[in-house]
C-alpha positions in Angstrom: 0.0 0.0 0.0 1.4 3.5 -1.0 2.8 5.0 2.1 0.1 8.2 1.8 -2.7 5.7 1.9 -1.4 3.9 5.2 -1.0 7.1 6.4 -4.8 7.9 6.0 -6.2 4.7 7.1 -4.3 5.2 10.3 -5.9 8.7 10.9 -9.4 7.3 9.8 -8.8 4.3 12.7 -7.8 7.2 15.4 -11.1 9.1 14.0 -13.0 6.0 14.5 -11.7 5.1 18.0 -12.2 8.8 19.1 -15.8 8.8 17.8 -16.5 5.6 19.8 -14.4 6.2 22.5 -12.6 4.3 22.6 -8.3 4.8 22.8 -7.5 2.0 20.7 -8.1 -1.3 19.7 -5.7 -4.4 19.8 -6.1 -5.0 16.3 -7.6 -4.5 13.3 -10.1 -7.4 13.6 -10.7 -6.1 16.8 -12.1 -3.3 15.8 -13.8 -4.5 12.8 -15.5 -7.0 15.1 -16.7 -3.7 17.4 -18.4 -1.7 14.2 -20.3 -4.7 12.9 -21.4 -5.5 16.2 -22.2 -1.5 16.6 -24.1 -1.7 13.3 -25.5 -5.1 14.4 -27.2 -3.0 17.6 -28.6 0.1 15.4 -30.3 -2.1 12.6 -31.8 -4.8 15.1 -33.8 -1.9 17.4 -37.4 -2.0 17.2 -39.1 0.9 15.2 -41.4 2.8 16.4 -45.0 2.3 15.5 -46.4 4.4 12.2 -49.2 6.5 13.1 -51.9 5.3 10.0 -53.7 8.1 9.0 -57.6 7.0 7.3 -58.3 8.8 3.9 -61.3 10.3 4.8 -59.7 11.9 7.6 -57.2 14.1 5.7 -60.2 15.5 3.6 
């Protein structure tokens, strides 16, 4: 990997582990494993209900 792109993944990872706070993370997989499981948590809540609306009642 070109030594400016290195460079830039490791800012993006201290970005990351700021915006989680956490300091740092043993390893790569390690912190992989913590944003799926992140992601894992936001698309599993539960939604809140839709409030239905009837036709006839936005006349």
């Amino acid at each position: 990997m070109p030594p400016e792109l290195v460079a830039a993944h490791r800012k993006l990872d201290k970005a990351v582990d700021a915006a989680y706070g956490k300091k740092s993370f043993v390893s790569e997989a390690e912190r992989v494993a913590f944003l799926f499981e992140r992601y894992q948590q936001l698309v599993n809540r539960p939604q809140p209900a839709k409030e239905t609306t009837n036709a006839k009642d936005s006349v």
